[in-house]
C-alpha positions in Angstrom: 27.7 -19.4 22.7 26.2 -15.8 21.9 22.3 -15.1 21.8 21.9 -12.5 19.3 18.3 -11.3 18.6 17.6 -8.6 15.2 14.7 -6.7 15.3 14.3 -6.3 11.4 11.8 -4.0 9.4 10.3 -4.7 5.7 9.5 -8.3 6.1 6.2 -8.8 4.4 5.2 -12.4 4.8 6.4 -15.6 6.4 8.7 -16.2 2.8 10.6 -13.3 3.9 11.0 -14.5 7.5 12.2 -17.7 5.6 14.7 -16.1 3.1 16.3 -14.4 6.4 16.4 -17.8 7.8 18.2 -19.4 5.0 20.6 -17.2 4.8 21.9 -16.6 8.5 21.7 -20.3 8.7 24.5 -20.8 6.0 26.6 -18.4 7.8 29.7 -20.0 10.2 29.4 -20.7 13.6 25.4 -20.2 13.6 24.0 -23.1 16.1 20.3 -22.1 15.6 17.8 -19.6 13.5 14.4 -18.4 14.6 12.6 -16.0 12.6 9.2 -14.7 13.1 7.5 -12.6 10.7 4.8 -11.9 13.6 7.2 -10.5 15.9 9.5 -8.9 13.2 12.8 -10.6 14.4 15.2 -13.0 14.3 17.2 -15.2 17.4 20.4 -16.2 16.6 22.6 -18.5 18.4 25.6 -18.6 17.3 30.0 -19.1 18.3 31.1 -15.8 18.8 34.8 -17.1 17.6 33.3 -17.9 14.1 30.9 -15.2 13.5 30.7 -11.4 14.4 27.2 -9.6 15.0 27.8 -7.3 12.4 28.4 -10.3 9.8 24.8 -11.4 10.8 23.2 -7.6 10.7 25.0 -7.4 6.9 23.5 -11.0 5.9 19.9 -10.0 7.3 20.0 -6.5 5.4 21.8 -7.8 1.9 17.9 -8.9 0.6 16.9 -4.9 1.7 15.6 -6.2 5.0 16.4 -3.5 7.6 17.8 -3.8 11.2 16.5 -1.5 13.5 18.0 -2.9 16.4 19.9 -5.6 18.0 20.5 -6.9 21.5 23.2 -9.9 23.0 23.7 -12.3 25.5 26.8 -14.5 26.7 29.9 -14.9 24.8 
């Protein structure tokens, strides 16, 4: 498994940390979404065999989100 953790700009409320949520969720080979509005990111854990950190970047920024930057563990 890969930790992937999005530091994202223009969220504006805790819908927006949901929407991100939802959607990374659906994606394949995500094990686990956290997103906090507060902290203006989102942890990811997810197979890197199924899913590639730019697919996740693309899903987050698709709404108009913005990801500023991004850091990994393992896989």
């Amino acid at each position: 498994m890969k930790s992937v953790t999005l530091k994202i700009e223009g969220m504006h409320c805790g819908g927006c940390a949901e929407t991100i949520r939802s959607l990374v969720e659906k994606q394949p080979g995500v094990q686990a979404v956290s997103v906090s509005f507060d902290e203006g990111q989102a942890r990811i854990l997810c197979d890197p065999h199924a899913t590639r950190e730019d697919q996740l970047v693309s899903v987050v920024q698709q709404p108009g989100f913005r990801v500023v930057r991004r850091e990994s563990e393992g896989g």
